[in-house]
N, C-alpha and C positions, 0 to 999 in steps of 0.2 A: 466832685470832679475826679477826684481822684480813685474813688470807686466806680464810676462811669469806667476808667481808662482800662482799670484789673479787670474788669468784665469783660470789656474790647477786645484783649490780649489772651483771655482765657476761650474766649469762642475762636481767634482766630486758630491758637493752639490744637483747638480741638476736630478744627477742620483739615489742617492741614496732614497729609497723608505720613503715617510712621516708614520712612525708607526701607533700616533694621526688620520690621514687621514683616512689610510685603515680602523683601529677598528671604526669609526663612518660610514663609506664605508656599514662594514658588518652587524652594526647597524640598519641603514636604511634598508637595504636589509631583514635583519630578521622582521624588522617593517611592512615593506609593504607586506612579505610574509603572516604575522599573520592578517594583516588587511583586504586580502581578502578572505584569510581561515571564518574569522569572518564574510563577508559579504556574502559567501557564502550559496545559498538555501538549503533548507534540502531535502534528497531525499529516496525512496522506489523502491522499485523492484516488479515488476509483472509478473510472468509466467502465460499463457492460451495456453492449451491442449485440442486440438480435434483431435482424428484421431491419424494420424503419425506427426499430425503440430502442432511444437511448438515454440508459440512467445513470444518474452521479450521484456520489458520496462523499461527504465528506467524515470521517476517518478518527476518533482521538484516541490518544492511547498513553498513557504515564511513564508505560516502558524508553528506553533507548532506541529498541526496534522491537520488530516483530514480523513474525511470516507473515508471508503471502493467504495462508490458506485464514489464520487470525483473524488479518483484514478484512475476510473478505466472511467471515464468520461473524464480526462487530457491527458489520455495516447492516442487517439488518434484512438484507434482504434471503428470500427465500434460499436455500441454499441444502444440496444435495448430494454427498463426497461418498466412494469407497475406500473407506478407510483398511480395511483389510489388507492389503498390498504390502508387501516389503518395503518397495520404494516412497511409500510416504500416500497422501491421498491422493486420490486421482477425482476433479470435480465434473459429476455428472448432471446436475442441474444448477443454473440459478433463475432467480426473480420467473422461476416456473417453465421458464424455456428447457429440456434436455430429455435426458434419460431417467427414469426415476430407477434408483439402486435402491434395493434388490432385486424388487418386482421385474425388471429388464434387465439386459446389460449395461454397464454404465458407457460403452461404447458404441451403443445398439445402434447409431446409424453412422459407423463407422467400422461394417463388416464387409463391404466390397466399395470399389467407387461409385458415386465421390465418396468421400469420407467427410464425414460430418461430427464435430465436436468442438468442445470451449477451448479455446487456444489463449494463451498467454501472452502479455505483453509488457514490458519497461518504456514511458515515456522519454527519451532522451532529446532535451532542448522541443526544437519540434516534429523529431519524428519518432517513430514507435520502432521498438526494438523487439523479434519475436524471442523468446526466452524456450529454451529446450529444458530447463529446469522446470520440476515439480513445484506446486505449491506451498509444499509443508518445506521444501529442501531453501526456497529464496528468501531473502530480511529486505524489508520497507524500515524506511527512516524517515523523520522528520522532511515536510516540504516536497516527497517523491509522491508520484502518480503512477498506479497502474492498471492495466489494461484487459478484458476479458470478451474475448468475440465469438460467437457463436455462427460458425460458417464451413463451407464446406475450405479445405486444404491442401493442398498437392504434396508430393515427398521433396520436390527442391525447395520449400519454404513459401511456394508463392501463396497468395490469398489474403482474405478481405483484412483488412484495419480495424482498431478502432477509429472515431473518429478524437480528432486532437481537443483537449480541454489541457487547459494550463492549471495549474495548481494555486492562481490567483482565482480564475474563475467558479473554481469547485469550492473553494475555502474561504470566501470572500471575509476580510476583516470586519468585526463590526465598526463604525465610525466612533472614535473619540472624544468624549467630551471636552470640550474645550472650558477650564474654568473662567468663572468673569469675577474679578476684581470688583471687593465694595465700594459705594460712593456716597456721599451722601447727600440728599436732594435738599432743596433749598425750603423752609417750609413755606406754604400759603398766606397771606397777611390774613391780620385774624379778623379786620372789617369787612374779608370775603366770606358772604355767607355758603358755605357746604353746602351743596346739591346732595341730597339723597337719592342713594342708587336704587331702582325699581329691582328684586330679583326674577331674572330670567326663568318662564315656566321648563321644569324639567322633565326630560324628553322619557317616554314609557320605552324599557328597554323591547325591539322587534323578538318574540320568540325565533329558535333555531328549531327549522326545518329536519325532520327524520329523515336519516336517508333512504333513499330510492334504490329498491331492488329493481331493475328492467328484466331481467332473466336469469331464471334457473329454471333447466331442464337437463333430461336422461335421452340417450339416442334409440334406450330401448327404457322400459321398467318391467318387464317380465322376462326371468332370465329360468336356464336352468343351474345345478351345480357346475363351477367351475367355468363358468363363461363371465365375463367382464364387462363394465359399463363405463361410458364416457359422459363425466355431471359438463356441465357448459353453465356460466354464470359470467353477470355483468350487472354493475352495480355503481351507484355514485353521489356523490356529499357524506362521502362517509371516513370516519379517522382509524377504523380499524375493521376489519372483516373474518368471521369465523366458519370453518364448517366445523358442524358438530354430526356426530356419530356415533352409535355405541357407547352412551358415556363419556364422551373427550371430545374436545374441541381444536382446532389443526387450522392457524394462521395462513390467511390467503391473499392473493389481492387479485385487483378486477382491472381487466376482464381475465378468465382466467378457467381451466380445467381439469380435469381428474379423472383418472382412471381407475374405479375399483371393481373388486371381485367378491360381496358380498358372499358367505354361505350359506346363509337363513338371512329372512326379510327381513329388509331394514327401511328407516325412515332417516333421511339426511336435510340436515337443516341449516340453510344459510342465514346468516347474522350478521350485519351489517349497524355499526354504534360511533355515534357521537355527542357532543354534549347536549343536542337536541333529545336525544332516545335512541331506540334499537328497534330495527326493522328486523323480519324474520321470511322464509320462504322453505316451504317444503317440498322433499321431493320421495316418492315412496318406491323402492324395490322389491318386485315380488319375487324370490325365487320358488320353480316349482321343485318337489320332489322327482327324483329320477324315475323313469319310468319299471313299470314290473318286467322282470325276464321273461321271454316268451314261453321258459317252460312252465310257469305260473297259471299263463294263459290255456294251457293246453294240461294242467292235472285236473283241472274242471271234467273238461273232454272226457279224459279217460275215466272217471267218474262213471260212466253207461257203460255195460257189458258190451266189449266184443268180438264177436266173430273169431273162433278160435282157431288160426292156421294150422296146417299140416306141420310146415318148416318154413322157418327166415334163414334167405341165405344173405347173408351182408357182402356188401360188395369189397372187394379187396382196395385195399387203400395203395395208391399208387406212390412210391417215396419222395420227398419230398427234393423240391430242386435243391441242388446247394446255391447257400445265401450269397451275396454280391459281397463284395470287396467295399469295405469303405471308401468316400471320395474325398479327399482330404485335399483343404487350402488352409497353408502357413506361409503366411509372409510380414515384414515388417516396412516400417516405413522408411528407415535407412540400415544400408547394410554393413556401413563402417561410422563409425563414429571415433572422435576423439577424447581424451582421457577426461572425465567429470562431467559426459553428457549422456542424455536420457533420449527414447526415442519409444514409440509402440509396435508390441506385436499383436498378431491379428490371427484368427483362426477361426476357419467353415466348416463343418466336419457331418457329411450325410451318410446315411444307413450304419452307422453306431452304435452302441449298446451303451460305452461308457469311454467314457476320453481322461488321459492321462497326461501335463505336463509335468516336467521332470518329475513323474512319479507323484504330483499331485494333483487330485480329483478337481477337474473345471467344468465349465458347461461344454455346448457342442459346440455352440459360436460362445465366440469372446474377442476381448483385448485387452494386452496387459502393458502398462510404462516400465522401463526396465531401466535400471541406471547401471550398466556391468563396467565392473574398475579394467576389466582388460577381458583381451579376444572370449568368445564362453561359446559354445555350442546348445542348444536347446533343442529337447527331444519331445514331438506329439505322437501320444500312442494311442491308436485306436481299437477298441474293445470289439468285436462285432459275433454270431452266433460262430462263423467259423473259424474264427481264430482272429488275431491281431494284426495290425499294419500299424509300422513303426517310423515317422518325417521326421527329421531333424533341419534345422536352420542354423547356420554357422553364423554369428554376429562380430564382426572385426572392428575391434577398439586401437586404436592410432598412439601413438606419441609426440603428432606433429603438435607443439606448441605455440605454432605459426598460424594454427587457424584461430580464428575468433571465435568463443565458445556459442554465438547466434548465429554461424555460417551455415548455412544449410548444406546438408550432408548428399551422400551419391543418391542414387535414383532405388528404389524401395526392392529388393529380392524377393522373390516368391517359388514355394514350392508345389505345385501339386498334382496329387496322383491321383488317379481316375481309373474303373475295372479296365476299359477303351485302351490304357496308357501300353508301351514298353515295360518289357522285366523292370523291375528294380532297378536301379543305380544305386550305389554305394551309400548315397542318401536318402532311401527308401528303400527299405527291407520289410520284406512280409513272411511272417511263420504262420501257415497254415496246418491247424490241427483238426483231422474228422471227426464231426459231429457223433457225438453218443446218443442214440437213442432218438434223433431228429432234435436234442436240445441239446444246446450251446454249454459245458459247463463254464461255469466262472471262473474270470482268471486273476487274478491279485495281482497289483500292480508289480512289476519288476524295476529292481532297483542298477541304477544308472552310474558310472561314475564319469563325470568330464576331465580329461588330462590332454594338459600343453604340450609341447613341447621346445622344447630351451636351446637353441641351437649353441649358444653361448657354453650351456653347461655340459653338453655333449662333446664341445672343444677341448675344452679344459680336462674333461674326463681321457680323451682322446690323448691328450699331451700328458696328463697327468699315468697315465700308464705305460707310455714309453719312455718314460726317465726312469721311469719303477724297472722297464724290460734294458735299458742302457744301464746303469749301474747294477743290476745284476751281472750282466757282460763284463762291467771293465772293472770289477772288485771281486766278483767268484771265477767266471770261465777263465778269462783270461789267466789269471795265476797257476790255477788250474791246468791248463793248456801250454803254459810255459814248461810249467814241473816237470811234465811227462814227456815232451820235446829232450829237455835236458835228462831226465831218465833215459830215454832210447841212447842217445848220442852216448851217451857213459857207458851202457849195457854194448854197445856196437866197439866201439874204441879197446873196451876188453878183449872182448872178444879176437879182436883182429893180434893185439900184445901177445895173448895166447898161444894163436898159431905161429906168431911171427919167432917164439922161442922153439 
């Protein structure tokens, strides 16, 4: 009996739950939760709007922060920047909607209205904030969302959005395991006999489908040198997609397009892969050789004896017209800004030879983002057979710190000169020089300087040279002026003593 009762007392013991246990149990459990909350990367949200299509990211990064241009370089999607620029990158394509840099301008449909290009954005609460700051120049932080719209823009700030995603939505948490506490089940009496479980037949895994190329085609495939083609492709169930070309391979996605300029024939090959296999589609360009010079065509000709004339008299060459005047459009899209903001300039430039900002070689057409710390003037010079024509743009930077650095700025200044136009004005100077020989010689750019003026230090200069011209006054003349006073009066007084003996 008494061994009966230690066995009673030993099972109940062993059933019954250790309190100490569990509380260090859930101890743990809350430790390791927080530990990898804590090791956890920080993250941002990205919405990009073109069109009807709208894509999200979500964002990691180890750092503290990180630019704008970073994010939007991790997130994976197709992505096409001019980095050359002073002021930081300027983005010309993403996710395959824009400009492709270099081949184009990275502003190319933002050279007359409308204007069309990726505009920037900061989600704040629920609404979008446009940001007049560059890419490279703005920091994302943990939990922010930002914005990139591809639409046309006006110069007072108006135009499209993105549309609103919360940084819940974009970055959704994964769900929590919830641990479950041990128990211990009651066993079965042992004069139940155990059912033996039948095993379940195991199911043959479904093969994975290759993805489906639907289209790849060219608008032309017989080109000559220097002409360009547009590939078109569409494609789908597929985890990754390549064009291949020349040896290398160039990440796409579907549906989707390209414009190249082959110089000798090529074959391009779309590739389309997932864990089923790889689909493939080609497409072949032929370029021709350029055609023969017609004098080619004609030394055959003269091949046959003939006809031996008396005299060629050639006709006299009539001189040639003088060339036109270049037509030049420079403007920006605000003409005053406040101190730490960025805005674009813009420029058209027909019948040119070679075009010159401040003395640096650009295309005809462009646009450049400018971030100038105060007022700057900016000179376009154009090259043409008979000489130069020289626009300038004045850009006036503020120190109102009462604006808010996303207020959209005055209405956009523009210059331009046309052969049609008025003389010159002061902002448009042209030096014309006669053609030698019916050709233009070349001119080498001319070097610029741009200078303020300080009304401030022109004061002070001001003041500062009549204290300089008053203390000369009242510590040379004057003593001066006294002396000789008193010399006369002495010299006269004598004098009068003299006679008066």
């Amino acid at each position: 009996m008494i061994a009966i009762k230690l066995f009673r007392q030993r099972i109940v013991l062993f059933h019954r739950p250790n309190r100490a246990g569990l509380l260090c149990l859930l101890l743990c459990i809350g430790l390791g939760a927080a530990m990898v909350q804590a090791d956890s990367p920080n993250q941002a949200g990205l919405v990009v709007a073109y069109g009807d299509t709208v894509v999200t990211r979500c964002v990691e990064f180890t750092e503290d922060e990180i630019s704008s241009y970073e994010l939007l370089d991790r997130s994976g999607l197709d992505l096409n920047a001019d980095l050359t620029g002073g002021q930081g990158a300027a983005i010309c394509r993403i996710d395959g909607q824009g400009c492709s840099y270099p081949k184009d301008d990275c502003f190319c449909q933002c050279q007359d209205e409308p204007c069309i290009f990726w505009s920037y954005w900061h989600l704040d609460g629920d609404d979008w904030q446009f940001s007049n700051r560059g890419a490279s120049n703005s920091k994302v932080s943990d939990g922010e969302v930002e914005g990139w719209v591809w639409g046309e823009r006006s110069a007072d700030g108006s135009g499209e959005e993105p549309p609103v995603r919360q940084f819940d939505e974009i970055c959704a948490a994964p769900p929590t395991a919830t641990p479950t506490l041990p128990f211990t089940s009651t066993p079965p009496p042992t004069d139940t006999p155990t059912a033996t479980s039948t095993p379940e037949p195991t199911d043959t895994p479904t093969p994975i489908a290759t993805p489906v190329i639907h289209r790849f085609s060219a608008d032309q495939t017989t080109i000559t040198a220097g002409q360009s083609v547009l590939l078109n492709w569409e494609l789908s169930d597929a985890e990754a997609a390549f064009l291949s070309y020349n040896g290398q391979e160039e990440g796409v996605v579907s549906p989707g397009n390209k414009t190249v300029a082959p110089t000798a024939s090529t074959v391009y090959t779309l590739i389309a892969r997932n864990e089923g296999g790889e689909s493939s589609m080609e497409v072949a360009i032929t370029v021709d050789e350029s055609p023969l010079p017609a004098a080619t065509a004609t030394a055959a000709a003269s091949a046959t004896p003939a006809p031996v004339l008396a005299a060629v008299v050639e006709p006299t060459t009539p001189p040639a017209p003088a060339p036109d005047e270049p037509v030049i459009r420079f403007s920006t899209a605000a003409s005053t800004l406040p101190v730490g903001s960025c805005t674009n300039i813009n420029w058209s430039v027909q019948q040119a030879d070679a075009l010159f900002l401040d003395d640096a070689p650009v295309a005809l057409q462009g646009a450049q983002q400018i971030c100038p710390p105060q007022t700057q003037t900016f000179r376009l010079r154009a090259v043409y057979p008979g000489g130069e024509k020289l626009t300038e743009l004045t850009l006036t930077v503020t120190a109102d710190l009462s604006l808010p650095a996303d207020a959209p700025t005055s209405a956009p200044a523009a210059v331009e000169v046309s052969p049609q136009a008025e003389p010159p004005s002061a902002t448009s100077i042209a030096a014309v020089v006669a053609p030698i020989a019916q050709q233009a010689t070349p001119i080498g750019p001319r070097r610029f300087t741009v200078s303020t003026v300080n009304d401030e230090n022109e004061s002070s200069s001001l003041w500062w040279i009549g204290g300089v011209v008053a203390a000369i006054g009242l510590f040379v003349v004057a003593p001066l002026t006294l002396i000789m006073v008193g010399w006369i009066l002495w010299w006269v007084k004598g004098n009068q003593q003299g006679r008066a003996r």
